[in-house]
N, C-alpha and C positions, 0 to 999 in steps of 0.2 A: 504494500500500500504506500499511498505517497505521504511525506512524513507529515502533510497540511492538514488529512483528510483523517489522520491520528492525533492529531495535538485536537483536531475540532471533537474527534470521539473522548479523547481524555475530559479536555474540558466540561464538555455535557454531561460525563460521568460524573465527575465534582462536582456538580451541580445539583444532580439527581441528588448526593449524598446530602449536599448542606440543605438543599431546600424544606424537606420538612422538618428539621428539626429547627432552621430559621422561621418558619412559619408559625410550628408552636410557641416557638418562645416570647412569639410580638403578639400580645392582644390588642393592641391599638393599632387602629389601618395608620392614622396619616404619619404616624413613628414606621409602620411598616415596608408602607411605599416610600421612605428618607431613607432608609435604609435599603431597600431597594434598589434606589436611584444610586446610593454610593458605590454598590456592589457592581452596580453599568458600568457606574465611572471606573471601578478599579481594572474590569475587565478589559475593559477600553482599551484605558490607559496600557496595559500589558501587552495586549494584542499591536496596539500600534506601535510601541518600542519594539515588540519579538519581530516586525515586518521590518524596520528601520536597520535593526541589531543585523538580523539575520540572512538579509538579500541584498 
């Protein structure tokens, strides 16, 4: 496999892992979706350096 098409399967896996237990832990939506929104950003963030970094 192409190593793009595994960093994308890795990622999703982690995601799968953290999501419900991120979910349980917030009982407030609009603390949830902040939280949310920084977890975009972080991802973001990583993915566009790992593209910068790495081609």
């Amino acid at each position: 496999m192409n190593d793009d098409i595994l960093s994308v399967i890795y990622l999703l896996l982690v995601l799968v892992l953290i999501i419900p237990g991120f979910i349980y832990a917030i009982k407030n939506k609009k603390e949830f979706f902040n939280n949310l929104f920084i977890w975009i950003l972080i991802i973001g963030v990583i993915v566009i350096i790992s593209k910068f970094l790495f081609y």
